[in-house]
C-alpha angles and dihedrals in degrees: 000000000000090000093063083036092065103035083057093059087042093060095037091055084050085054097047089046088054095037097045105068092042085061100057097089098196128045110258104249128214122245110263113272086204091072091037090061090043098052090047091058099042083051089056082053091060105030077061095052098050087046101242099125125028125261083248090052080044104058101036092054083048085052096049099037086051092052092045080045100057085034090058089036087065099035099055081044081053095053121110119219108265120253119284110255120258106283114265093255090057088047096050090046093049084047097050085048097054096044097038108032100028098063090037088052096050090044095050088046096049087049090053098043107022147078119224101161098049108126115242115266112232115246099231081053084046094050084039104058096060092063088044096043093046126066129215091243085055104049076050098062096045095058089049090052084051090048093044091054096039102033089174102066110112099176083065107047083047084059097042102044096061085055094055085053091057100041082048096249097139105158086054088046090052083050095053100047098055078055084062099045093043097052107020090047126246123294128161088252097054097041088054086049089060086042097058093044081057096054096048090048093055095051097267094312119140097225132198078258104045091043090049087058094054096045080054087047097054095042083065093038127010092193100055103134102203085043088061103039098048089051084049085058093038087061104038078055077053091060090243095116090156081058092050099042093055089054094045090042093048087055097051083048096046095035115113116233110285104018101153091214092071092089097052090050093042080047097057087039103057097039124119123213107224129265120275106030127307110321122107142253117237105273096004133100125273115242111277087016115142114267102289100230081068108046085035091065091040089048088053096040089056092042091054098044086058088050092065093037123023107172089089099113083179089046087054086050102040085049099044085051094051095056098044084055090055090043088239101143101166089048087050091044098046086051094051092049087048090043082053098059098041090053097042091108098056108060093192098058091043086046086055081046101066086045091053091048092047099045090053092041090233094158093033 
């Protein structure tokens, strides 16, 4: 019932719009510019007696309202008489069609397009249908046209980069985070953040890169904790484990109930390298790799991403890297044979493939 209610006023308004100028019998006419121009210099007489402007100021706005003021004379002597209105019969037939077709016509269209007797969404439904209807790759995508459009938003690319981390897009999220640090500004925060992108990006190495960032990091903050963990496992790749177990001890010691990265440090801590030198175990990490609950999610993250979508040659890579490093060769084998089928349709990328696989000696 309020729906046709308000479809009712809304046509009504549309009548009243059409009706109301056909009723107005005469043409509304302007105020006359000749006394205008007259007032205004009788107003300069005045504005002179009483001393607010100079006798100069005076005279040159008499000069220039008298000119507008001959100018407006002719030109109302020029002036044709204005067309006569419609004849009364015209008016009357443009009156019956708006108050009569125009409400018959709506009505017949809203019938024929419309839909009067759908039921009302509920707004949580309502709230509810962008998220379903939208996928993450989508909302991505949205926010890289933005950025692509408006380069110098940092706010965007802070938002953006944390996202890269978790799809496994490391070298993008390496990417978006010197945009941070180049337009929001550096914190430690912010600089860790860089160094850990590094680091996934490079398989779980600490590199030169990566290492510089957290040294940046900790000028700004000594107590930075991803600063410090990430230079613990900087040192034990370096072959110091004594130097690496004091950082990592000094952060369990110094680390406030709770802290939920207790179990990751407690984790590289406690960690053995294999038997024998540096080589892994199947399935186990290689000595200096990054605690393996860590580069176990990444890994899978990244597995699972390439299961969705397996035209990425760089997330093969990136994935067949990752499990040479952790001396996981059926896992890397099973993912080139399953690279192989998703790009069997682009002979180029399964061209770059073979060289990938050679390169790693994943079949070797």
């Amino acid at each position: 019932m309020t729906l046709w209610l308000i479809l009712i006023l809304m046509t009504a308004a549309a009548i009243f719009a059409v009706l109301w100028p056909l009723a107005q019998r005469k043409p509304l006419r302007r105020g006359s510019e000749v006394a205008v121009y007259r007032d205004q210099l009788d107003e300069i007489v005045r504005d002179r007696a009483a001393g607010l402007i100079g006798e100069p100021e005076a005279e040159a706005a008499r000069i220039e309202v008298s000119r507008r003021l001959i100018a407006a004379a002719d030109a109302a002597a020029a002036e044709k008489p204005a067309p006569e209105t419609p004849s009364l019969w015209r008016r009357r037939a443009t009156a019956v069609a708006g108050l009569v077709l125009m409400p018959i016509g709506a009505v017949l269209l809203y019938l024929a397009i419309g839909s009067p007797d759908l039921p009302g969404e509920p707004l949580a439904a309502r709230l509810q249908a962008p998220a379903q209807n939208h996928s993450i790759e989508n909302m991505i995508a949205e926010v890289e046209d933005h950025l692509a459009q408006h380069p110098d938003d940092g706010r965007g690319w802070e938002v953006l980069a944390p996202v890269y981390m978790r799809l496994g897009r490391f070298n993008d999220a390496v990417r978006a985070y010197r945009n941070v640090l180049s337009l929001n500004g550096s914190t430690a925060a912010r600089e860790a953040d860089l160094g850990e992108a590094l680091v996934f990006a490079a398989n779980g190495v600490v590199t030169a890169e990566a290492k510089t960032q957290f040294d940046r990091a900790l000028k700004l903050d000594g107590e930075d904790v991803m600063a410090l963990f990430y230079l613990g496992m900087a040192a034990d790749q370096d072959g110091r484990r004594a130097d690496a177990e004091a950082i990592w001890r000094d952060l369990l010691a110094k680390a406030p109930p709770g802290a939920p990265w207790v179990a990751m440090v407690d984790h590289a801590l406690n960690r053995k390298a294999p038997q024998g030198g540096t080589t892994a175990a199947p399935g186990e990490p290689a000595a200096g790799a990054p605690p393996q609950p860590d580069i176990n999610a990444m890994v899978a993250r990244l597995a699972d991403r390439l299961k969705q979508d397996g035209s990425d040659v760089a997330g093969w890579e990136r994935l067949l890297r990752a499990y040479m490093v952790l001396g996981d060769r059926a896992k890397a084998h099973a993912a080139a044979a399953d690279a192989r089928r998703a790009l069997a349709s682009d002979p180029d990328k399964l061209r770059r493939l073979d060289e990938i696989i050679r390169d790693l000696k994943v079949e070797g």
